[in-house]
C-alpha positions in Angstrom: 97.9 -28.5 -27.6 96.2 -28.3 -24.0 97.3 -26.1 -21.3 95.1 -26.0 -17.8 95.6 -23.2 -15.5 94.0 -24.5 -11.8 93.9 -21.6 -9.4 92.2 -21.7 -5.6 89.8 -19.5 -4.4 91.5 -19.9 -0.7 93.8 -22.0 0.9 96.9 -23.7 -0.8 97.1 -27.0 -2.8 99.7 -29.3 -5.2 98.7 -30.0 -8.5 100.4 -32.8 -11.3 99.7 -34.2 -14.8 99.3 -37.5 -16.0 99.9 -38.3 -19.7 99.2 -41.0 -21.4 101.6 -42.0 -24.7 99.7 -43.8 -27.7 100.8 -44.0 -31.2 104.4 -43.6 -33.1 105.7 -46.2 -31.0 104.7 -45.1 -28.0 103.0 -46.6 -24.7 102.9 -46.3 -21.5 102.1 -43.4 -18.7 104.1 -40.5 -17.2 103.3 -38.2 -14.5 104.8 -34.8 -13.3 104.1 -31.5 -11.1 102.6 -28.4 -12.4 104.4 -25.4 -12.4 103.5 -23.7 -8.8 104.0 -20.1 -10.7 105.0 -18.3 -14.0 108.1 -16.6 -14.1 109.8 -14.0 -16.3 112.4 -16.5 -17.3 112.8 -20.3 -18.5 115.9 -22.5 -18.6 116.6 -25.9 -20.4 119.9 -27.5 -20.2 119.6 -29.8 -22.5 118.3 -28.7 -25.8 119.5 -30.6 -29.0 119.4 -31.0 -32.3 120.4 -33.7 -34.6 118.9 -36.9 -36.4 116.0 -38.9 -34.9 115.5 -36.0 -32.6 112.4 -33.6 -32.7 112.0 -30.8 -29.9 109.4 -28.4 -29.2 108.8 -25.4 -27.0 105.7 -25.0 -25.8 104.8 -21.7 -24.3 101.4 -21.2 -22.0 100.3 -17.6 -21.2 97.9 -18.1 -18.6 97.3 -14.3 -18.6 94.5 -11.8 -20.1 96.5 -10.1 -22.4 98.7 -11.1 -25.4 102.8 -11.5 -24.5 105.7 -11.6 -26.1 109.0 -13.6 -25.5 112.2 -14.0 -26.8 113.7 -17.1 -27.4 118.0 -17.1 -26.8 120.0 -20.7 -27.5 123.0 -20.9 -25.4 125.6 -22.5 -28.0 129.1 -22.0 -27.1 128.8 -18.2 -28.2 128.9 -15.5 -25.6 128.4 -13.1 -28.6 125.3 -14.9 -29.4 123.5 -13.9 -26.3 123.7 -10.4 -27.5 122.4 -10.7 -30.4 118.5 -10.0 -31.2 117.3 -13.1 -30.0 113.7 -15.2 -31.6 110.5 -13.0 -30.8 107.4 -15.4 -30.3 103.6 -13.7 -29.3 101.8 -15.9 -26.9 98.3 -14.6 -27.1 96.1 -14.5 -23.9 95.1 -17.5 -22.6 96.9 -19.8 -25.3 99.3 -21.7 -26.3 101.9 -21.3 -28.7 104.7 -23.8 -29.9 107.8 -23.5 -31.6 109.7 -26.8 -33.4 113.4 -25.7 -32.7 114.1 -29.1 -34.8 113.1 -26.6 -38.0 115.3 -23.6 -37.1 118.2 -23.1 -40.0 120.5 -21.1 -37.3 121.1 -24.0 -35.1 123.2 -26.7 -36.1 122.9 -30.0 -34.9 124.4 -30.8 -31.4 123.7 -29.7 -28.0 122.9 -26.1 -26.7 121.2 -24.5 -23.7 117.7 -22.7 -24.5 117.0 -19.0 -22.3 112.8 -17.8 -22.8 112.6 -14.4 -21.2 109.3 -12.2 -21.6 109.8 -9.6 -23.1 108.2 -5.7 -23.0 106.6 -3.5 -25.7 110.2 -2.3 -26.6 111.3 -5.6 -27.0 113.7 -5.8 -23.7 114.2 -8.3 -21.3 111.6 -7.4 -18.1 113.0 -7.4 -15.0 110.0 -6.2 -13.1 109.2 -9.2 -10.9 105.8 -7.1 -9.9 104.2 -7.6 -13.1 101.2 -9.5 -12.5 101.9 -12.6 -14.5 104.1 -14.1 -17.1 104.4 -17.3 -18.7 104.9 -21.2 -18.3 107.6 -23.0 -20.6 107.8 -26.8 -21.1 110.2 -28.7 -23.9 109.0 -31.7 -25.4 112.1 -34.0 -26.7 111.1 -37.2 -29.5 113.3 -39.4 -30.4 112.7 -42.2 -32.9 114.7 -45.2 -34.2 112.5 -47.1 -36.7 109.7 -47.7 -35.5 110.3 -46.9 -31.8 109.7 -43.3 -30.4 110.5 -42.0 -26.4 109.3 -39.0 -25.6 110.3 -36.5 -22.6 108.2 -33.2 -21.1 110.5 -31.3 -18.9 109.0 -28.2 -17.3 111.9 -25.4 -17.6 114.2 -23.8 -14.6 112.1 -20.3 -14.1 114.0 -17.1 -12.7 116.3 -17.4 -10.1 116.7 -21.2 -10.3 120.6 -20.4 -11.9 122.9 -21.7 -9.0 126.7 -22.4 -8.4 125.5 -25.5 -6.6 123.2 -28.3 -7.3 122.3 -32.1 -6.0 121.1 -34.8 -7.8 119.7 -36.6 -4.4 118.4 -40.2 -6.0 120.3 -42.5 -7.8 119.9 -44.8 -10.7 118.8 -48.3 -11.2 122.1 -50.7 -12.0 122.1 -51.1 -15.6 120.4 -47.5 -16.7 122.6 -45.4 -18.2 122.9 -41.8 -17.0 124.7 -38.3 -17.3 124.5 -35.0 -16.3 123.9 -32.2 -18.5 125.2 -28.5 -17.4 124.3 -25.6 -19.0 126.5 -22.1 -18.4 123.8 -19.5 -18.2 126.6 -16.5 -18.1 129.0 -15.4 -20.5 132.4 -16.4 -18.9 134.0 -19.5 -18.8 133.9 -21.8 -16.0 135.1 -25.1 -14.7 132.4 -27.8 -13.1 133.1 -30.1 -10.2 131.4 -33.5 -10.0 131.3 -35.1 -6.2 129.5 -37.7 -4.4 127.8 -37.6 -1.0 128.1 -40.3 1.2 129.0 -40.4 5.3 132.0 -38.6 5.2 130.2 -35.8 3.2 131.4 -34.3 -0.5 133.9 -36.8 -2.5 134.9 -35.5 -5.5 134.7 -37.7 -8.8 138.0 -39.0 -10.3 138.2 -37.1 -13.6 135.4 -34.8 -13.0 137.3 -32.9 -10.4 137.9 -30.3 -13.2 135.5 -29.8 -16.2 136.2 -27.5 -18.6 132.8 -25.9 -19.5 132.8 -22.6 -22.0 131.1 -19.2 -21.8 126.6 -19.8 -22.7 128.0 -23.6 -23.7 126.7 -26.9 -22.4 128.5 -30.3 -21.5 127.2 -33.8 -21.1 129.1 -36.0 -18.5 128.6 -39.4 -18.2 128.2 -41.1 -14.4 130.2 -43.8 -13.9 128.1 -47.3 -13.3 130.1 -47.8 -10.1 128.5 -44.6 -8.2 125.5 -43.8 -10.3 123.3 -45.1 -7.1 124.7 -42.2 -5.3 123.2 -38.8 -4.1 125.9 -36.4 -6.9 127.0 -32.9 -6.0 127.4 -30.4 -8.9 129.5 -27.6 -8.6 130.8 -24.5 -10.5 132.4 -21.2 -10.0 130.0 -19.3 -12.1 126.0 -20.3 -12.4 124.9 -23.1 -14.5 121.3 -25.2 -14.8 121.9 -28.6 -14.6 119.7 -31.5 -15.6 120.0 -35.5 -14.9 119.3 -37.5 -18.3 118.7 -41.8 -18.4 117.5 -44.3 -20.5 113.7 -45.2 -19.9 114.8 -49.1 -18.9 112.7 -52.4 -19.7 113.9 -51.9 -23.4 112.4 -48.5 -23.9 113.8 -46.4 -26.3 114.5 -42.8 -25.2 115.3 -40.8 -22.5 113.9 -39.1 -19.3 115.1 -35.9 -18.1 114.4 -34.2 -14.8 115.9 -31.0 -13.5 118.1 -31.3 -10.3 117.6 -29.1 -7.3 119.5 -26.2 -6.9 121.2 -24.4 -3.9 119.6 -20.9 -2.9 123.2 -20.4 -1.3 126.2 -19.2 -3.4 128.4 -20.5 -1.3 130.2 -23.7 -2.9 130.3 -27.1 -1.1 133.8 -26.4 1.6 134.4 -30.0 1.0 137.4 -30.2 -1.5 
């Protein structure tokens, strides 16, 4: 496993990836933006486990010295998150992955995934001075035969957590899409689905709503009839959400990409 750490000596600058797919089934090219920064803490909303499916974390410490972080699976148990969570080392300058697909304690399904680093005493650090931390991407597979799609998703870092988030582009007619919504706290909550069009936030009949439990996730499926639409997520406590569809032109798989979230915590006034 490669990892590329590009830093400039003045000045500012935007730097991608582009991979290209080749065996198990696989062909074709995909491209996606670096991670600007490291952060203390990674989200992913849509983990899962479950036939056909192989997932991998894959943690880069960009750093000079070895760190540590612990790995927390959001999966319907508030009482989980307090428990002593998965301790990977990441030594300096390396990468190190870790095939959740293997791990005994999770059953198959859907869960949220927390990577915090961690300090010499094993807790959680908060100190935001620190002078760097680590980048987290998930890699999902998922085969059928002899067909594999894969997805890289760079993780939500710190502070991405929000009561509000926009899925601004659509999707093609014919793809088939949902939104995945993860509830990073420990209470339960209830998640609003709306559409923006001229007259501003609509809500979405049947996902006025959702029902989503304490460190759970849900998947809800778009309707065809609006999935063209800019879609407003909201909730009354803070959640990650991510947009999933099928590849198209016969590809098996999905894609995944984070939506943007609101710095505000105010929720949309539009009811």
């Amino acid at each position: 496993m490669l990892a590329v750490s590009v830093r400039a000596t003045s000045g500012r600058f935007v730097a991608g990836k582009l991979q290209h797919f080749l065996g198990r089934g696989r062909l074709g090219f995909t491209s996606a933006l670096g991670a600007p920064t490291t952060s203390r803490q990674w989200w992913f909303a849509s983990g899962e486990k479950g036939a056909g499916v192989d997932e991998e974390l894959v943690v880069f410490n960009p750093t000079e010295i070895d760190q540590s972080v612990s790995i927390a699976f959001l999966t319907g148990s508030a009482e989980a998150l307090l428990r002593e969570p998965l301790i990977l080392t990441v030594p300096a300058g390396r990468v190190t992955t870790l095939s959740t697909s293997s791990l005994p304690a999770i059953t198959n399904g859907r869960y949220g995934i927390l990577i915090s680093s961690v300090t010499g005493d094993f807790i959680s650090s908060n100190d935001d001075t620190a002078t760097e931390f680590v980048v987290v991407e998930q890699i999902v597979s998922r085969t059928s035969e002899n067909k594999t799609g894969t997805s890289v998703i760079l993780g939500a870092p710190s502070g991405s957590p929000s009561r509000v988030w926009t899925s601004p582009s659509g999707l093609t007619v014919g793809e088939v899409g949902s939104i995945v919504v993860a509830n990073t706290t420990s209470l339960d909550t209830t998640v609003r689905v709306s559409t923006i069009g001229p007259a501003g936030a609509a809500p979405i009949v049947g996902l006025e709503q959702v029902v989503l439990k304490a460190a759970s996730v849900i998947s809800i499926a778009i309707p065809p009839s609006i999935a063209q639409l800019q879609i407003l997520i909201e909730s009354e406590t803070e959640v990650v959400v991510q947009r999933e569809f099928s590849r198209g032109h016969q590809l098996y798989g999905l894609s995944g990409v984070l939506a943007l979230p609101y710095r505000s915590q105010q929720v949309a006034t539009s009811k």
